[in-house]
NUFIRO-529389 format. One record per atom (N, C-alpha, C): x, y, z; atom name; residue number from 1. Coordinates in steps of 0.1 Angstrom, whole numbers, plus 2048, in hexadecimal, padded with zeros to 3 digits. Each point is the difference from the previous one (the first is absolute). Layout:
BEGIN
c1/c2/c3/site/pos
X/Y/Z/CA/NUM
...
END
This chain:
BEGIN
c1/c2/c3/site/pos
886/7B9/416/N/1
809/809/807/CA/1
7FC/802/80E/C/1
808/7FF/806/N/2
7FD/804/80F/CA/2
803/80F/808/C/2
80F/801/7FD/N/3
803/80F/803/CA/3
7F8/80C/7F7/C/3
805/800/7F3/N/4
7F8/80E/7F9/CA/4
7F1/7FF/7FD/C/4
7FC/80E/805/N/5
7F2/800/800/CA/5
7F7/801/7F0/C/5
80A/807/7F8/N/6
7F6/806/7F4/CA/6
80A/802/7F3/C/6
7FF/7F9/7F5/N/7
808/7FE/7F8/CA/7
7F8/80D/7F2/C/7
808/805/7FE/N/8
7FB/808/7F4/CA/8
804/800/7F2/C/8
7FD/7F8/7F4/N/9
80C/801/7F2/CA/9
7FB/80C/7FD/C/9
80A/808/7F5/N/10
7FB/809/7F9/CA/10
806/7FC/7F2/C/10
7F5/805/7F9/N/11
7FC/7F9/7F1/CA/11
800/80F/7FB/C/11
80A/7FF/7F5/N/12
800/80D/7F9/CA/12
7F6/7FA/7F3/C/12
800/804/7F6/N/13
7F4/7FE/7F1/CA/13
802/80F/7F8/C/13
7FF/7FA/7F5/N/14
7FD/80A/7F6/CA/14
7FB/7F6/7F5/C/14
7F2/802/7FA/N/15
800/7F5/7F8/CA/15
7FD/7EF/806/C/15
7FA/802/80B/N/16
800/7F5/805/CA/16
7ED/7F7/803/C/16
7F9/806/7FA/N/17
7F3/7FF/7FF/CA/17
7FA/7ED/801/C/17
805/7FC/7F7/N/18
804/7F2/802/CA/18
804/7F5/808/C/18
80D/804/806/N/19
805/7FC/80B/CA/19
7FD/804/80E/C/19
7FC/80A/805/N/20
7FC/807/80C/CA/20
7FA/7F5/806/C/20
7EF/800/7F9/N/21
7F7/7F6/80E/CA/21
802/7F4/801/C/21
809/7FB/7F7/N/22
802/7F2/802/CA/22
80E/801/808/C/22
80B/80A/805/N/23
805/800/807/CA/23
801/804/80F/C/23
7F1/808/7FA/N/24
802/802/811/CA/24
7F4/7F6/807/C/24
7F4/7FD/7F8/N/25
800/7F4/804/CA/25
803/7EF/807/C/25
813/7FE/7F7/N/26
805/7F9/804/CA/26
808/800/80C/C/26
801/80F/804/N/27
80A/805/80C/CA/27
7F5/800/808/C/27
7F4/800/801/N/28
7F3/803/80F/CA/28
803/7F1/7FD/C/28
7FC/7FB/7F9/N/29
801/7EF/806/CA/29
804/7F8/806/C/29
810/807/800/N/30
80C/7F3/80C/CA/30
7FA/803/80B/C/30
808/7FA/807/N/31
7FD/7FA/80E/CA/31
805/80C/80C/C/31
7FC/80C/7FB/N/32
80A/80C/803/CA/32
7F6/805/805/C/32
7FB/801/80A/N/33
7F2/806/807/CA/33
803/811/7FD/C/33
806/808/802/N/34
807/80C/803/CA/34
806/80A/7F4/C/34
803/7F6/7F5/N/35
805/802/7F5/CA/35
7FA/80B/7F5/C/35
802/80D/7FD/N/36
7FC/809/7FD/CA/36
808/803/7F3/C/36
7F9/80A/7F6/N/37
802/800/7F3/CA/37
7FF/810/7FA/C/37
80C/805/7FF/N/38
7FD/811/7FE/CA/38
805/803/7F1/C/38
7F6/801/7F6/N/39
805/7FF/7F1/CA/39
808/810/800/C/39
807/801/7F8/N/40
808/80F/7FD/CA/40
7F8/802/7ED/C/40
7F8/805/800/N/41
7FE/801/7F2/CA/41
808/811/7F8/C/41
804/7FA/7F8/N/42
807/811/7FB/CA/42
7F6/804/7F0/C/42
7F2/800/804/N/43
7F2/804/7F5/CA/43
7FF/7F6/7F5/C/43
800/7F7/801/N/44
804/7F4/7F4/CA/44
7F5/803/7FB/C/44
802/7FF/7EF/N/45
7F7/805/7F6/CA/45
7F2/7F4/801/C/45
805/7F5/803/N/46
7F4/7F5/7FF/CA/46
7F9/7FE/809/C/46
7FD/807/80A/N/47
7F9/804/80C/CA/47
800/7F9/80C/C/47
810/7FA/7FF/N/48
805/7FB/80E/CA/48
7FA/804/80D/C/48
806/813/803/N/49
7FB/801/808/CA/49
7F4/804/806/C/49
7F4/7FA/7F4/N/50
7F1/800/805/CA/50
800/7F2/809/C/50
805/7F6/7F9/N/51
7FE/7F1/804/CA/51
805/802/80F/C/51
80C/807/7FD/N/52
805/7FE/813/CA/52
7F5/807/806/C/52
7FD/80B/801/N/53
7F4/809/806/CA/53
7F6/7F3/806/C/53
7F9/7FA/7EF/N/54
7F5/7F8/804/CA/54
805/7F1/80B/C/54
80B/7FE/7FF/N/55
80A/7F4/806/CA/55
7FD/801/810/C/55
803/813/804/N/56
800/805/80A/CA/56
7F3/802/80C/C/56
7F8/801/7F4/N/57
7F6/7FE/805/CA/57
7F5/7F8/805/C/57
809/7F4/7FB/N/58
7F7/7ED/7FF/CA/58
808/7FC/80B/C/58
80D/803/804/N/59
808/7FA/80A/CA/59
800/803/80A/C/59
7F9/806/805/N/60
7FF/806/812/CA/60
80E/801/809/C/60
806/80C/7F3/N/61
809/804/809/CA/61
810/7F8/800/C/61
7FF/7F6/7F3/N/62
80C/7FA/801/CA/62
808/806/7EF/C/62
7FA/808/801/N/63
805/804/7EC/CA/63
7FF/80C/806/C/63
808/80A/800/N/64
803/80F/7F7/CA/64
807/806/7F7/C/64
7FF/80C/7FD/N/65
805/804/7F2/CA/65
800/80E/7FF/C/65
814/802/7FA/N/66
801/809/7FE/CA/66
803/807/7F3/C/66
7F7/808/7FB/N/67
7FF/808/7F4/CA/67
80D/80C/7FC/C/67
806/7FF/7F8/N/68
80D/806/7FA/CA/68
7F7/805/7F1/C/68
808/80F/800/N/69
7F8/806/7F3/CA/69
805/7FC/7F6/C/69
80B/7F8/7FE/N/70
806/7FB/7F2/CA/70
80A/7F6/801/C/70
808/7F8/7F9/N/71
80B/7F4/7FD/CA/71
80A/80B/808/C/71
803/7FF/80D/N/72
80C/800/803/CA/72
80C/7F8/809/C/72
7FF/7F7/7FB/N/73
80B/7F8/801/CA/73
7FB/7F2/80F/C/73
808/7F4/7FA/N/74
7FE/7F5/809/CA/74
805/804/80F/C/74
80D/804/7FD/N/75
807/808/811/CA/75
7F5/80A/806/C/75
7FE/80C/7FB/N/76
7F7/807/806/CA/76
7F4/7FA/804/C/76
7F9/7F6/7F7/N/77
7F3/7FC/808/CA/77
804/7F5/80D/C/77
80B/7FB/803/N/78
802/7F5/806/CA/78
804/809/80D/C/78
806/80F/7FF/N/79
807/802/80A/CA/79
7F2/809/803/C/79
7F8/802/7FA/N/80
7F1/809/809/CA/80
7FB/7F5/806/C/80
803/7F4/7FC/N/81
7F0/7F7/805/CA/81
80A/7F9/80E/C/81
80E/801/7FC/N/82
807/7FB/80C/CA/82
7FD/80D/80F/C/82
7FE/80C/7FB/N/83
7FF/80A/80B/CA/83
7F0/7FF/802/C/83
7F7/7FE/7FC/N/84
7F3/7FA/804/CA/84
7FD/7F4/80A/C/84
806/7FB/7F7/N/85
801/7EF/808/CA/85
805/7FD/80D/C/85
80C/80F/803/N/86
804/801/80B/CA/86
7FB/809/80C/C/86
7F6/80B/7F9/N/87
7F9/802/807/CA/87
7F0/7FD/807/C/87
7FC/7F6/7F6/N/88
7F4/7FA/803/CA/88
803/7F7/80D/C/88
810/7FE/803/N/89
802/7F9/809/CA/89
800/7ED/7FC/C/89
808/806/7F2/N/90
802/7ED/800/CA/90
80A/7F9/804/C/90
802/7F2/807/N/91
806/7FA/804/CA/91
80D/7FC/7F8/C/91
7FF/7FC/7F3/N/92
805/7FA/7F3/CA/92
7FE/804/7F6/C/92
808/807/7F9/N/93
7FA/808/7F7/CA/93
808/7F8/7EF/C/93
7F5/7FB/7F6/N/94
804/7FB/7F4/CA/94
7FF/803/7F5/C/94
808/7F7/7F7/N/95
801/808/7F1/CA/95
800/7F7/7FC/C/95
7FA/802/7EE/N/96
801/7F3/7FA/CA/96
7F6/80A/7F4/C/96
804/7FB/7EE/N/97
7F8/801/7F8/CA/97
7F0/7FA/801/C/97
7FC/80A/7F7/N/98
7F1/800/802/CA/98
7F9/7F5/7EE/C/98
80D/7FA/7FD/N/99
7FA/7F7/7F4/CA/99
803/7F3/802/C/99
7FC/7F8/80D/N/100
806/7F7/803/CA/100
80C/7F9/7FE/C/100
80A/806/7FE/N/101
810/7FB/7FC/CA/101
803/7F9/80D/C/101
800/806/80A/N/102
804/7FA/80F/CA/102
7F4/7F4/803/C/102
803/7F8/807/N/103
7F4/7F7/805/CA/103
7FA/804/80C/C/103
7F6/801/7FD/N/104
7FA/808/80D/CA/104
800/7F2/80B/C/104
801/7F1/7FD/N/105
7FE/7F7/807/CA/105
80A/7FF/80E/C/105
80B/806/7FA/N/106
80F/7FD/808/CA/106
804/811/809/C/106
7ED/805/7FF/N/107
807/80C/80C/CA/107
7FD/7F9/80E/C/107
7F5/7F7/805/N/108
804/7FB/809/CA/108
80A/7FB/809/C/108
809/7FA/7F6/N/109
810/7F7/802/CA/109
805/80D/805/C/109
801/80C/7F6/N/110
804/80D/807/CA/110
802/808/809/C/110
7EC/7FD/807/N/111
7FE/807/809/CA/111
80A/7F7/810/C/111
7FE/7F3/7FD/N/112
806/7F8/809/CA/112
80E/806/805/C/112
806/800/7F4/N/113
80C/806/7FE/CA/113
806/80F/806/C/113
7FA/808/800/N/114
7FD/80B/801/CA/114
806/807/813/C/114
7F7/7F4/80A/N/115
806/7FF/80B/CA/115
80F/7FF/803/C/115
806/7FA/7F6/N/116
810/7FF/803/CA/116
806/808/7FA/C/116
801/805/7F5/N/117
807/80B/7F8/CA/117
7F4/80F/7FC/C/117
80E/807/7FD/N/118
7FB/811/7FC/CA/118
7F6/802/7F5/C/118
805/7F6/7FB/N/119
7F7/7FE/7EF/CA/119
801/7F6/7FB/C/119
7F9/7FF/7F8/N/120
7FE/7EF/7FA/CA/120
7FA/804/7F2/C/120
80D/7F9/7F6/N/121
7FD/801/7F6/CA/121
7F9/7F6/7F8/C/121
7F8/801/7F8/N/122
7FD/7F2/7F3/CA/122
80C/802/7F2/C/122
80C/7F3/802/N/123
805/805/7F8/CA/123
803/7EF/7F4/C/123
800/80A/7F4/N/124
805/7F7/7EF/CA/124
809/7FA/7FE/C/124
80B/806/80F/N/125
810/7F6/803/CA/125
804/802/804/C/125
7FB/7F7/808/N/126
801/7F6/80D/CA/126
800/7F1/7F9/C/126
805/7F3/808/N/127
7FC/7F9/7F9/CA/127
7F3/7FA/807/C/127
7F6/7FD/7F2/N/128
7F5/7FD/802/CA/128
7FB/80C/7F6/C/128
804/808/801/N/129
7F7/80A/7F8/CA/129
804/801/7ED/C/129
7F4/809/7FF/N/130
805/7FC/7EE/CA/130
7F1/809/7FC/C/130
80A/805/7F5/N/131
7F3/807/7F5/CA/131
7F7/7F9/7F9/C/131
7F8/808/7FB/N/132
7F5/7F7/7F7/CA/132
80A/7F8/7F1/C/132
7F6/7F2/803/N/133
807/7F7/7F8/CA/133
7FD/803/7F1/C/133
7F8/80E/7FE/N/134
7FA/804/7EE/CA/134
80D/808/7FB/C/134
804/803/80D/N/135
809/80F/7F6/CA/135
80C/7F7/7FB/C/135
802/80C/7F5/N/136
80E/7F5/7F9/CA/136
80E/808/808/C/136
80B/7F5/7F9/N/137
808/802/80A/CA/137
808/811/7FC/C/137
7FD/809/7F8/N/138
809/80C/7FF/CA/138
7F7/802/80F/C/138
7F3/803/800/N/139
7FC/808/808/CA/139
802/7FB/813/C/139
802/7F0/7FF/N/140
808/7FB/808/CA/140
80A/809/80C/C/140
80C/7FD/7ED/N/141
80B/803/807/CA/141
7FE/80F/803/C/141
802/805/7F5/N/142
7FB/817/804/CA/142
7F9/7FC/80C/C/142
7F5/7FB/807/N/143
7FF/803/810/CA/143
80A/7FE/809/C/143
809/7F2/800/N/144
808/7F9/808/CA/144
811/80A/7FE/C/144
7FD/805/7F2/N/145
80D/80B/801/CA/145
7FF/80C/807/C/145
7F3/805/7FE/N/146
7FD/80A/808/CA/146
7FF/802/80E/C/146
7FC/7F6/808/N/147
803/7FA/80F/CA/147
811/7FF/7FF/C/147
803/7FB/7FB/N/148
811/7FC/802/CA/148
806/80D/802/C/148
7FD/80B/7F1/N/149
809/80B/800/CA/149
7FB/807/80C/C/149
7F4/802/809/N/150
7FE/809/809/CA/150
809/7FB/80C/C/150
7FB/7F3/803/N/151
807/7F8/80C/CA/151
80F/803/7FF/C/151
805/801/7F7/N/152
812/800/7FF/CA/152
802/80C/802/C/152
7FA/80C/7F8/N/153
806/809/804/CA/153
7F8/80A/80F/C/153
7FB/7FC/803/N/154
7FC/803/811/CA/154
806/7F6/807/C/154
806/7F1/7FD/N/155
803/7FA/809/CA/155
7F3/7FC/80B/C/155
7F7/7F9/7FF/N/156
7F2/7FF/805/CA/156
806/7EB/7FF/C/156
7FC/7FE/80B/N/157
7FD/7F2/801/CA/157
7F4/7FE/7FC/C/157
7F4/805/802/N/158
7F0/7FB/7FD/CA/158
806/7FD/7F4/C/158
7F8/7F7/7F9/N/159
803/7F3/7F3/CA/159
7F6/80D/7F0/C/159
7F3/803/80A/N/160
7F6/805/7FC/CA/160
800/810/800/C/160
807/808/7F7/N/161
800/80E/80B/CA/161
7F6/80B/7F6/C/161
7FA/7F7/7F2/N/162
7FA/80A/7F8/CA/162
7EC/7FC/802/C/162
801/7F8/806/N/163
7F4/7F6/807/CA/163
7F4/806/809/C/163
7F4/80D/7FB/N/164
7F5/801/80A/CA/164
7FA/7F7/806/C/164
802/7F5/803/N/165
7F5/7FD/80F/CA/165
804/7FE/809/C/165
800/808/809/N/166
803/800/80B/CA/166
7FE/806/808/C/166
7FE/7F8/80F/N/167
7FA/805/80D/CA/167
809/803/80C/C/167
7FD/811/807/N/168
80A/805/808/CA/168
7F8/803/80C/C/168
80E/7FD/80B/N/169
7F9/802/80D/CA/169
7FB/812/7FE/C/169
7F9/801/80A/N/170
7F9/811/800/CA/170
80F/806/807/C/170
809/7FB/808/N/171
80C/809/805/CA/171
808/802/7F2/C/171
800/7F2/7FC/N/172
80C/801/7F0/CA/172
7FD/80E/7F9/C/172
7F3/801/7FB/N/173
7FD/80C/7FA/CA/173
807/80C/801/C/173
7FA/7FE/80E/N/174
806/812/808/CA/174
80A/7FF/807/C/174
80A/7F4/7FA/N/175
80C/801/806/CA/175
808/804/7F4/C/175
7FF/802/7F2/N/176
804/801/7F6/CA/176
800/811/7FC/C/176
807/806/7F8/N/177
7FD/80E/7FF/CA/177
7F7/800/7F0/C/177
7F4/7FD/801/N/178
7F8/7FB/7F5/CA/178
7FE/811/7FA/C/178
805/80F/808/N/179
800/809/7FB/CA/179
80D/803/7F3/C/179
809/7F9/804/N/180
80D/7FF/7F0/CA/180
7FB/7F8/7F7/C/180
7F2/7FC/7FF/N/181
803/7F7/7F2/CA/181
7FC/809/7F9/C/181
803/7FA/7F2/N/182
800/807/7F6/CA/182
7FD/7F7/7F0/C/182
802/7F3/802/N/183
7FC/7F9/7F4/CA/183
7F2/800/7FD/C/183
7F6/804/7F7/N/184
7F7/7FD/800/CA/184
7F8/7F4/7F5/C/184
80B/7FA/7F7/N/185
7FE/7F6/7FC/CA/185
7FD/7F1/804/C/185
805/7F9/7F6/N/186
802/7F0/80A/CA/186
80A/7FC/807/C/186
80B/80E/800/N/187
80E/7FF/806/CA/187
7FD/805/810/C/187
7FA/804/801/N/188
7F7/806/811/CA/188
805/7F1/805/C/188
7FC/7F4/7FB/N/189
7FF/7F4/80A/CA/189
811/7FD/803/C/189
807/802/7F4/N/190
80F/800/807/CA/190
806/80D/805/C/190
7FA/809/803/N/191
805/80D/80B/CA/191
7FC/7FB/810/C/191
7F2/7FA/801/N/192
7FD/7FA/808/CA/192
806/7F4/809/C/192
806/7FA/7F7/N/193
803/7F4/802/CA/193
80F/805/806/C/193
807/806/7F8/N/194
80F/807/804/CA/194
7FD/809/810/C/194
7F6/807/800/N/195
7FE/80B/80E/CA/195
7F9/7F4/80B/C/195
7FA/7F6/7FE/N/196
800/7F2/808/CA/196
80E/7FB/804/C/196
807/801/7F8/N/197
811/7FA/806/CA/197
804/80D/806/C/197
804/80B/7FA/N/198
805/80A/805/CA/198
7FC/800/812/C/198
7F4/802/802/N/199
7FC/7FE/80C/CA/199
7FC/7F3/805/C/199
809/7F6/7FC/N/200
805/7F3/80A/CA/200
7F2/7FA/804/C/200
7F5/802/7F8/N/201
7F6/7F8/7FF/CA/201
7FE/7F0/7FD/C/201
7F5/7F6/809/N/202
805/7F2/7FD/CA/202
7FB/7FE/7F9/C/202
800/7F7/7EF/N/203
7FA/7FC/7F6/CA/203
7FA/7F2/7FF/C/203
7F5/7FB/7FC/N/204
801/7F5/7FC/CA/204
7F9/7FB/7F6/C/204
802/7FB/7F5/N/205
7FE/7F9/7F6/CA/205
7F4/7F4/7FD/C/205
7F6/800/7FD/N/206
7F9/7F1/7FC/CA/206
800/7FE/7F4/C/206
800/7F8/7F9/N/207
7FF/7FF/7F2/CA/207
7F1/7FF/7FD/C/207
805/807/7F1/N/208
7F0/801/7FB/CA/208
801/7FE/7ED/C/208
7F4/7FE/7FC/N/209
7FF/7FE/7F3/CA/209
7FD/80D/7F6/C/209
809/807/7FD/N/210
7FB/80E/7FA/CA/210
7F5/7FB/7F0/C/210
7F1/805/802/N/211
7FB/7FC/7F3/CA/211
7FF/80B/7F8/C/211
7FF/7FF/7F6/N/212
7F9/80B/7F5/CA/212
7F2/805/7FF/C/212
7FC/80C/802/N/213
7F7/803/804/CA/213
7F8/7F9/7F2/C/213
7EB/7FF/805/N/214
7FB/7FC/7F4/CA/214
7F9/807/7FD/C/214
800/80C/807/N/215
7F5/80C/7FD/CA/215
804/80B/7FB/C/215
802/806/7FD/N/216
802/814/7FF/CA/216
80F/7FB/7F9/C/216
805/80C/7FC/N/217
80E/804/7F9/CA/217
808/803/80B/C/217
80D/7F6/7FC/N/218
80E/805/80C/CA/218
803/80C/7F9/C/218
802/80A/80B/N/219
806/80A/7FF/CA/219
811/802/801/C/219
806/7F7/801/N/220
810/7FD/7FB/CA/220
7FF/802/7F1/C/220
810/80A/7FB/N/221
802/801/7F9/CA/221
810/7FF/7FE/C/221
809/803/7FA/N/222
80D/7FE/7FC/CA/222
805/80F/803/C/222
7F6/809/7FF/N/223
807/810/804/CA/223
802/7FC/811/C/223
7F6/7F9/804/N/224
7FB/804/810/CA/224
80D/7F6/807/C/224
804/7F2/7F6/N/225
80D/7FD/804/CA/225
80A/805/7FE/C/225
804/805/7F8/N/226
80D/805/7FF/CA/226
7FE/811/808/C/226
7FA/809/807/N/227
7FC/808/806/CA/227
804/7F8/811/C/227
7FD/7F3/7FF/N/228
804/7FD/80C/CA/228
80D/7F7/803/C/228
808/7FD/7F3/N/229
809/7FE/800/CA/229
80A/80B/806/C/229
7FF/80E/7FC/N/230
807/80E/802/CA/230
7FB/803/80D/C/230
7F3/7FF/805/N/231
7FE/803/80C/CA/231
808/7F9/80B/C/231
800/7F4/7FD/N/232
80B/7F8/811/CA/232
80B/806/7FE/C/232
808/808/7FB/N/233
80B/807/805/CA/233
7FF/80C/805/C/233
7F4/805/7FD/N/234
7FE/80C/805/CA/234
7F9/7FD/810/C/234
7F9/7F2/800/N/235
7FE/800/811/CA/235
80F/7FE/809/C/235
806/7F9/7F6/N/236
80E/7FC/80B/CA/236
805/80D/800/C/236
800/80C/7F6/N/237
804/80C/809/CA/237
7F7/807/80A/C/237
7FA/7FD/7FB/N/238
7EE/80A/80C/CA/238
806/800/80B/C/238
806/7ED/80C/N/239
7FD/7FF/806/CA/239
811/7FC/805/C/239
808/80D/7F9/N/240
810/7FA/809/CA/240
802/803/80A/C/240
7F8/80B/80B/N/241
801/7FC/80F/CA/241
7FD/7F7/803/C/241
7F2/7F7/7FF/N/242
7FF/7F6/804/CA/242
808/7F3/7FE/C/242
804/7FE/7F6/N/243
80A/7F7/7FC/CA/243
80C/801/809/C/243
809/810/805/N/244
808/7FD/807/CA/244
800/7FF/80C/C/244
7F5/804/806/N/245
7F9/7FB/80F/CA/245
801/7F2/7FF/C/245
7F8/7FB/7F4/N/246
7FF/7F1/800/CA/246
80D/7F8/803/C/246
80D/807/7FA/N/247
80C/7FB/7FE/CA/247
803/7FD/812/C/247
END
C-alpha cells in the first residue's frame, strides 16, 4: 500500500484460546509492514484474554487488547474496537473472524483494493467465491437464504451482505452514524452493510473461500438465526430517514 499509513483488524474472541496465536501470527506475517492487531476479548472462560496480554507483549507494539467484563455481544465488541482503532489513529480499519473462516491470505488483494473503494469486502457470492466444500448442503442453502432474504428486503446490491471481513477506509467509518446501531449479533454485519448504502458508500467485492473453523466451537446457533431473521426488518425501520434522503 502506498497511500494508508497503518492498517488495524479488530478481532473480537470469546473462547478463542486455540485459534488466537496462530492468527495473529499469520496477520504479522503478510507483507503488511504497518498492519496492526487489536483483539476485543469479552473474559473468555479458556483464557483467551491471557494469550492476547502475553501476544501483546512479544509483539512490540503491533497486538493490543481490549478486556470486556463478560459475553456481550459480536456488534458491541466490533463497534468498541472500531472506536479504538479510530482513535489510535488507524489508516484502515478491519474485520474478520478470529477462527480462521476468512483467509487471511487474500487481505493483501484487499488492502490493494482498498485505495479505490470505501470498503472492500471478502465475499461467499461473488463469483469465485464459495463455502467450505464439508458442509452439507441444508447448511449451504440456510446461509445462501439468509444472504438472499437480507439483500431483498433492504434492497442491498452487495452479493455478500451477512459477510465479516472486511476492510474500511478510516473516513467510511466516521462517515456512517455507527452511534444507531443496534444489532449486536451476526445481523450487526447486515445493518452495516445497509448504513454503507444508505450513505452512498463505494463497495467492492473479492471472492473468497469461507472455511469451517478447526478449532474451538462455532458459536452459531438456530436461535441466533432466526433472531436475525426478525432483526432485518427492524433495521429497515431504524433507518427510514435515511432511506428517504437516499430516495
Amino acid at each position: 500500500m502506498t497511500h494508508f499509513l497503518q492498517i488495524t483488524f479488530v478481532l473480537p474472541t470469546y473462547n478463542e484460546a486455540e485459534n488466537l496465536p496462530k492468527l495473529v501470527s499469520a496477520l504479522l506475517s503478510l507483507p503488511i509492514p504497518d498492519l496492526k492487531a487489536l483483539v476485543v476479548d469479552d473474559n473468555s472462560p479458556d483464557g483467551t484474554g491471557i494469550i492476547a496480554d502475553q501476544l501483546a507483549n512479544t509483539k512490540s507494539g503491533r497486538v493490543s487488547v481490549l478486556h470486556r467484563p463478560g459475553k456481550q455481544g459480536l456488534g458491541r465488541a466490533y463497534l468498541h474496537g472500531f472506536q479504538v482503532a479510530l482513535e489510535s489513529g488507524a489508516d484502515v480499519i478491519g474485520q474478520m473472524d478470529s477462527d480462521f473462516s476468512h483467509p487471511v491470505e487474500k487481505i493483501p488483494e484487499m488492502t490493494a483494493a482498498i485505495e479505490n473503494y470505501d470498503v472492500v469486502m471478502g465475499s461467499r457470492y461473488v463469483k469465485g467465491g464459495k463455502l467450505d466444500d464439508n458442509w452439507p448442503a441444508w447448511r449451504k442453502g440456510l446461509s445462501a437464504f439468509g444472504n438472499f432474504y437480507a439483500r431483498t428486503i433492504l434492497g442491498l446490491s452487495i452479493r455478500d451482505v451477512t459477510g465479516g471481513f472486511r476492510l474500511f477506509r478510516r473516513e467510511t467509518l466516521l462517515g456512517i452514524p455507527l452511534h444507531r446501531v443496534r444489532s449486536n449479533g451476526y445481523v450487526f454485519q447486515v445493518e452495516l452493510a445497509y448504513l454503507l448504502y444508505l450513505c452512498s458508500f463505494s463497495a467492492h467485492e473479492i471472492p473468497i473461500y469461507f472455511a469451517d473453523r478447526k478449532w474451538g466451537e462455532s458459536k452459531m446457533s438456530l436461535r441466533i438465526q432466526l433472531e436475525a431473521a426478525v432483526r432485518v426488518w427492524q433495521v429497515k425501520q431504524a433507518y427510514r430517514d435515511l432511506a428517504a434522503r437516499k430516495r
